[in-house]
N, C-alpha and C positions, 0 to 999 in steps of 0.2 A: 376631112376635118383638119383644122389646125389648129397648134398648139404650141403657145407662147411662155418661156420661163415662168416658174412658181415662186423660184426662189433666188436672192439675189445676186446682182452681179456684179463683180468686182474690176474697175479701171484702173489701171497703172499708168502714173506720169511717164511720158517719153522722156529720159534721161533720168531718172528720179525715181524714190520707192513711193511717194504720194500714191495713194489711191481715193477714190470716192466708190459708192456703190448707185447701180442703180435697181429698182425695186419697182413693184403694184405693175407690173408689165400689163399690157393693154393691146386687143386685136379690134381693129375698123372692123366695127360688124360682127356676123355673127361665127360663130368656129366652126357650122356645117354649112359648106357652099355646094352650090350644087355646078357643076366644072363640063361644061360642053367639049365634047372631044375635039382636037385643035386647038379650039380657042386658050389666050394666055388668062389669065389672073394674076391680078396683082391685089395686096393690103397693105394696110401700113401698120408696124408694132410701134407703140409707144412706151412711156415706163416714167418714170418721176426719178429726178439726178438729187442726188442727196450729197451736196456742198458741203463740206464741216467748215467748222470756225479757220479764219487763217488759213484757207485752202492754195496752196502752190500754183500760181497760174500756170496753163502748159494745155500740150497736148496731152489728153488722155486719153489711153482708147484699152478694149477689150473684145472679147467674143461671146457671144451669144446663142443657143439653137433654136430654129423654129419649128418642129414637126409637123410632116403633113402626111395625111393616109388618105391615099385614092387607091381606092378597090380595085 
C-alpha cells in the first residue's frame, strides 16, 4: 500500500519567511499495487499549491512523506 499526506504542507521561501501550502495530495492510481518481486515501481504524488495574494516570487521548497507497506 501507499500512502500520501492527509494533512497540509508547508513551503518556505529560499531566503525569506514566505510560505505557501500545499494540500488534497493525490496518488496515480490505486494505494494497493500489487509489486512483483525485482521489478521497480514507480507513481506519481500530486497535491494542489495554494498561492496567496501578493505571493513573493522564489524558490520554494519543503518535505513531504510517502508511506509504503510491502509485507
Amino acid at each position: 500500500t501507499i500512502a500520501v499526506p492527509t494533512t497540509p504542507v508547508t513551503l518556505t521561501r529560499s531566503g525569506g519567511t514566505q510560505t505557501m501550502q500545499v494540500t488534497n495530495f493525490t496518488l496515480d492510481g490505486a494505494s494497493t499495487r500489487l509489486i512483483v518481486l525485482g521489478n521497480v515501481v514507480t507513481f506519481h504524488v500530486g497535491g494542489t499549491l495554494n498561492v496567496n495574494a501578493n505571493q513573493a516570487p522564489g524558490y520554494y521548497s519543503g518535505t513531504f512523506n510517502v508511506v509504503t507497506n510491502y509485507p
